[in-house]
N, C-alpha and C positions, 0 to 999 in steps of 0.2 A: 273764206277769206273775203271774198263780196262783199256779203253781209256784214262784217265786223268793221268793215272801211263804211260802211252808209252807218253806222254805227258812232263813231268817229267823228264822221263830217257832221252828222245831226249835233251830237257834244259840243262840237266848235260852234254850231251856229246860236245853240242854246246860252253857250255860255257869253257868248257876244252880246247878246240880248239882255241875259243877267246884270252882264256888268251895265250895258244903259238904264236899266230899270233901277240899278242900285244910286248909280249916279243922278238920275233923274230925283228920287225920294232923296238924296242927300242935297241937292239943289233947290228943292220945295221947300226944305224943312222949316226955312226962317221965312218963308212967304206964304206958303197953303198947306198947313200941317194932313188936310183931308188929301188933298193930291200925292202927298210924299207918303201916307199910309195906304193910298191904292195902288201904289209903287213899290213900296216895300211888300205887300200880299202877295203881287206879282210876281215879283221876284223871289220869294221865296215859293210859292208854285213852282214856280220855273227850277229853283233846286231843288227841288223833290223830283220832278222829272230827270233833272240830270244826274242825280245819284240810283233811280233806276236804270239808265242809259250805262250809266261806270256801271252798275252791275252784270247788266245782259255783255256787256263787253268783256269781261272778267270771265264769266261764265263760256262766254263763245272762244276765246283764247284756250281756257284751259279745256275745251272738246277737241280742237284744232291740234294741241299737242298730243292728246293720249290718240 
C-alpha cells in the first residue's frame, strides 16, 4: 500500500511538470519555435514516464487485491 501511494504522489508531481512544459512550448510557439520544441520533447518524455508510472500502479493495485 506504501509503495503504490509513492506511486501516486510521483504521478502527481510528474504530471504538474507536464502540464508547465506543455504550457511553456505553447507560450514559445510564436516567439522561439526552438525553445517550444525542446518543450514539447520534454514533455512528451515526461509522458512516457507517466504512462509507465499508470502502469506499475495498475499492476500494484491488481497484486494488493488478489
Amino acid at each position: 500500500m506504501k509503495n503504490s501511494q509513492k506511486y501516486i504522489d510521483k504521478q502527481r508531481l510528474l504530471l504538474s511538470r507536464y502540464k508547465t512544459l506543455i504550457e511553456q512550448a505553447y507560450n514559445f510557439r510564436q516567439t522561439d519555435s526552438a525553445l517550444s520544441d525542446i518543450s514539447e520533447y520534454k514533455a512528451i518524455k515526461l509522458l512516457h514516464k507517466m504512462n509507465k508510472h499508470k502502469f506499475l500502479i495498475r499492476d500494484l493495485n491488481l497484486l494488493q487485491e488478489h
